[in-house]
Structure formats: C-alpha cells, structure tokens
Biotite code that builds the C-alpha atoms (Angstrom):
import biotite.structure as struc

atoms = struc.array([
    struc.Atom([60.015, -10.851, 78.745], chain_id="A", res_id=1, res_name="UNK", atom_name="CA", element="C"),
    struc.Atom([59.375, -13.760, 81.336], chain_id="A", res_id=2, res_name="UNK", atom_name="CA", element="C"),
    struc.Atom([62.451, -15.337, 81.826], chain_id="A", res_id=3, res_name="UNK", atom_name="CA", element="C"),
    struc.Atom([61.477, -18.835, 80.914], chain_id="A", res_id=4, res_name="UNK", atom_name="CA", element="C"),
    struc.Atom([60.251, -17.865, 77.285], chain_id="A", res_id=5, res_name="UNK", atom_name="CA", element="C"),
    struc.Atom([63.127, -15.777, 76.508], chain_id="A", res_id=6, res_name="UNK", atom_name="CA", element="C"),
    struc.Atom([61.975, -15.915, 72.647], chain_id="A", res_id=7, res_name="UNK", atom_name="CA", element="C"),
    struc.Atom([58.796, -15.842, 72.796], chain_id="A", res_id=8, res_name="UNK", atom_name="CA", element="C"),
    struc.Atom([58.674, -11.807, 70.862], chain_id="A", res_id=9, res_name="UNK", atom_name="CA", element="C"),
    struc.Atom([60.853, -13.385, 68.162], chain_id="A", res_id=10, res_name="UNK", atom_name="CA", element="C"),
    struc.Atom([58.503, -16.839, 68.187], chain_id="A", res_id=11, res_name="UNK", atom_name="CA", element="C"),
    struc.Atom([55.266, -14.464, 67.772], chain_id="A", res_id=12, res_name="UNK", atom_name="CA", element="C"),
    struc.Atom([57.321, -11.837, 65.007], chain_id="A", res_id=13, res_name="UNK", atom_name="CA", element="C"),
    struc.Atom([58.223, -15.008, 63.150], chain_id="A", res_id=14, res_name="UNK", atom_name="CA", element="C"),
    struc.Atom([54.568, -16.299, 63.047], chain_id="A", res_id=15, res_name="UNK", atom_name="CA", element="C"),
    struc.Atom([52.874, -12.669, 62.382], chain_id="A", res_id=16, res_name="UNK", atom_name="CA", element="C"),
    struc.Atom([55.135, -12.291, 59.480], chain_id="A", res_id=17, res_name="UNK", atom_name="CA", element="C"),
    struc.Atom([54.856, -15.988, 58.206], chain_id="A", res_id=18, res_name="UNK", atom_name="CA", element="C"),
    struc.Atom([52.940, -15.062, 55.510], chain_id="A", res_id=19, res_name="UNK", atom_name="CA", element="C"),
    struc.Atom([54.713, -12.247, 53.952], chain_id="A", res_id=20, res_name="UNK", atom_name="CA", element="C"),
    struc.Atom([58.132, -14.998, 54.367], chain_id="A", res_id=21, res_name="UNK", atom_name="CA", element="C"),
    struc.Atom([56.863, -17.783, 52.354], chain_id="A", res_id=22, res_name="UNK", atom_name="CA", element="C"),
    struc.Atom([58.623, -16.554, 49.029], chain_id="A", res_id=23, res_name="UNK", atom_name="CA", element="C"),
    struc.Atom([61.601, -18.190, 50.744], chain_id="A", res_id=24, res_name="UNK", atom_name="CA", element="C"),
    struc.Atom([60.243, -21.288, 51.957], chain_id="A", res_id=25, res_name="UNK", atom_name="CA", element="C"),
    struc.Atom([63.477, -23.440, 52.845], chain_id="A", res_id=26, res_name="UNK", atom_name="CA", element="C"),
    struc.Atom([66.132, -20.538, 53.589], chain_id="A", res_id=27, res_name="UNK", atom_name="CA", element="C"),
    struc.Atom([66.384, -18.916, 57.212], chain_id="A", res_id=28, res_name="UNK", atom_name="CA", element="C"),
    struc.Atom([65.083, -15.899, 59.116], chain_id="A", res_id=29, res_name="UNK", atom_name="CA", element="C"),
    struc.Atom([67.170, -14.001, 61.702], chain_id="A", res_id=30, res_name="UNK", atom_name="CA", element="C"),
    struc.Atom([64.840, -12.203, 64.162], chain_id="A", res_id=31, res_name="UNK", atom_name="CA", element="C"),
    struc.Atom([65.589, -10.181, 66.993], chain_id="A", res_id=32, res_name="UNK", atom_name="CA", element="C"),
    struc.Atom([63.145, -8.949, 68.631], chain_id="A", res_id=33, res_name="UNK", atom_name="CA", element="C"),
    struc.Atom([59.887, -7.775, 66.433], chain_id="A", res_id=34, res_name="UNK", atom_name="CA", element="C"),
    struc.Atom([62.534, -7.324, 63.548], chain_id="A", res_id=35, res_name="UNK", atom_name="CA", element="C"),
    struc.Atom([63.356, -9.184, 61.057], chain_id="A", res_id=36, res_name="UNK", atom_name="CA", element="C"),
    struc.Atom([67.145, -9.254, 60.651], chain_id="A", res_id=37, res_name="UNK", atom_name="CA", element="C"),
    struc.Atom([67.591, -10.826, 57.353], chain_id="A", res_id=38, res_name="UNK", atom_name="CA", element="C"),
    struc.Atom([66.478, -14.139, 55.178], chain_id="A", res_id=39, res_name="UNK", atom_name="CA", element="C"),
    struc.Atom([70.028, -16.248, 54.295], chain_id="A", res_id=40, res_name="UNK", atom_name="CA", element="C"),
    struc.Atom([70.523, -19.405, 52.230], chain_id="A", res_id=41, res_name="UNK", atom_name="CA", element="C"),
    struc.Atom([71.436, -21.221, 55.096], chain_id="A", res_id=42, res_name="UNK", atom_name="CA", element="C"),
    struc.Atom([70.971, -21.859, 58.606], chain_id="A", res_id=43, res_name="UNK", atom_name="CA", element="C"),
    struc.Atom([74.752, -21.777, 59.230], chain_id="A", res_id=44, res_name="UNK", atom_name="CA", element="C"),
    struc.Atom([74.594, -17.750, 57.916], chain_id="A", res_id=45, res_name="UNK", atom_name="CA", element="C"),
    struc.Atom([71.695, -16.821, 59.262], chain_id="A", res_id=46, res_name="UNK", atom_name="CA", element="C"),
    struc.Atom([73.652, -17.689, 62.787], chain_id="A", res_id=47, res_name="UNK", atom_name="CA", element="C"),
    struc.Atom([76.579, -16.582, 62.204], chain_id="A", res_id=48, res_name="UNK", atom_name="CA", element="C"),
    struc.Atom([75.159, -12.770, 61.321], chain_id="A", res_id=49, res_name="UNK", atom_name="CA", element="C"),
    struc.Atom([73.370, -13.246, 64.131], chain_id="A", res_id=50, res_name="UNK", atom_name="CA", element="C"),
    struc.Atom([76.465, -14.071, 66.925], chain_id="A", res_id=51, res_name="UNK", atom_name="CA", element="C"),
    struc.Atom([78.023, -11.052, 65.117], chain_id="A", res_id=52, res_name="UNK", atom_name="CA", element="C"),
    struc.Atom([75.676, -8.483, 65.119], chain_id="A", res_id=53, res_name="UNK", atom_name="CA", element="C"),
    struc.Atom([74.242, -9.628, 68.749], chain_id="A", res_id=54, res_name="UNK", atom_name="CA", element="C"),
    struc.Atom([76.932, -11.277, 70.965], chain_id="A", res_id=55, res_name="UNK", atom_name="CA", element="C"),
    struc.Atom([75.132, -13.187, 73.389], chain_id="A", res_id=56, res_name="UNK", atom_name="CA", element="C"),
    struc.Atom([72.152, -11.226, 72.847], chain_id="A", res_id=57, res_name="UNK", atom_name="CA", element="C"),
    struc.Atom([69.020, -13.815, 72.400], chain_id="A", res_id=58, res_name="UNK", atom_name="CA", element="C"),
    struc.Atom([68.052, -14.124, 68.815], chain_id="A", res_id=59, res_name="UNK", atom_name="CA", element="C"),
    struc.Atom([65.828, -16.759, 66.720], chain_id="A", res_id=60, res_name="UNK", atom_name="CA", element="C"),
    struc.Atom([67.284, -17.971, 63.436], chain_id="A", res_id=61, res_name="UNK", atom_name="CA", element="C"),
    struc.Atom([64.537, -20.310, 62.133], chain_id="A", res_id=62, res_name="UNK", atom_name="CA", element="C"),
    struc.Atom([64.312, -22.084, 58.562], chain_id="A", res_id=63, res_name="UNK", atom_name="CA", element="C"),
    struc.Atom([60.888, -21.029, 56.572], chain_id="A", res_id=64, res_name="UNK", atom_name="CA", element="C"),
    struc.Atom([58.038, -23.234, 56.364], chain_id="A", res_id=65, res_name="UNK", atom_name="CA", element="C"),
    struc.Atom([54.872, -23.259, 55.748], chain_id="A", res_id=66, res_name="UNK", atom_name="CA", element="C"),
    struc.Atom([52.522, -24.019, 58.987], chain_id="A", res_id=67, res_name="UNK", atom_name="CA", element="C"),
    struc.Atom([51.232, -27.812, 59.760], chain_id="A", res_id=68, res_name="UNK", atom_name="CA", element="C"),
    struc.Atom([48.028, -28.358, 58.540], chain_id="A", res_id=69, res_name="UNK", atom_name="CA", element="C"),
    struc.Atom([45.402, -29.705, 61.054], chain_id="A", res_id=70, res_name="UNK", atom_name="CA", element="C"),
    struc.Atom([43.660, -32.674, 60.805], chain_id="A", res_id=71, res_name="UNK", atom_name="CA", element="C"),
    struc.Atom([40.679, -33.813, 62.697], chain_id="A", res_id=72, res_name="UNK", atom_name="CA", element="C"),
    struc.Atom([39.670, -37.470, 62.979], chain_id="A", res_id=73, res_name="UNK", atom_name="CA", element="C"),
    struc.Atom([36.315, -38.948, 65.304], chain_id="A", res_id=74, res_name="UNK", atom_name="CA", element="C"),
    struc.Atom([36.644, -42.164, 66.891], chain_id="A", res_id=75, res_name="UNK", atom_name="CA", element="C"),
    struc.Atom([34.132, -43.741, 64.069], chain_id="A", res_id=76, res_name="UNK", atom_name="CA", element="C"),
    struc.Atom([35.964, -44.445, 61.191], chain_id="A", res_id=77, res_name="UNK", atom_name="CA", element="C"),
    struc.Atom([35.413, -46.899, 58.776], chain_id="A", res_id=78, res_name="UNK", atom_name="CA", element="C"),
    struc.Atom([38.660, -48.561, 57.795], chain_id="A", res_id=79, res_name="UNK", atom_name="CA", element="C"),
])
C-alpha cells in the first residue's frame, strides 16, 4: 500500500461492494481492508467499533450512498 493512499484497498472494497450495500443507504460501513467490518446506524458507531477493534490501525468508516450520476452538457445549449 503506497504510503500516500493509505486507504485506497478500503476506498476500492467500499466501491466493489456498493451495490450489494445499498439496502442501507444512509447508515455506515466499517471496512478494513477488503472486509467489510459491519453496517451501524451511525457514523459515531461505526467509528467507535472501529478504534476498538483496530487501535490505530487505518480503517474507512463511510456513510452509504448511492454513486453521483454523470451529466454531460456541450457548449451549444439553447437556454
């Protein structure tokens, strides 16, 4: 793991399993690693399982949502 993206395995495992998370669009993920740790009401105890179960280990708690859309505009348009 390059030591400027120190999450970037927990980034990617977050947006491979995306899909399978969006049952619980609006709670929080704890990931560590290509694992998912656990989904929790809150932000607050998805982080604080994840300080006690990994110390100052690096971990990603992140709230579910659904990916941006992209949209795609040309420079000629009517308004």
């Amino acid at each position: 793991m390059p030591a400027d993206r120190p999450l970037q395995t927990e980034i990617e495992t977050y947006n491979a399993k995306l899909p399978g998370l969006l049952g619980s669009v609006g709670k929080s993920v704890l990931i560590k690693g290509t694992g998912t740790e656990g989904i929790y009401d809150t932000y607050a105890d998805a982080l604080k399982t994840g300080y006690e179960r990994f110390k100052l280990e690096p971990f990603l708690v992140k709230q579910i949502a659904p990916a941006g859309q992209l949209h795609f505009f040309t420079r000629e348009l009517d308004l």
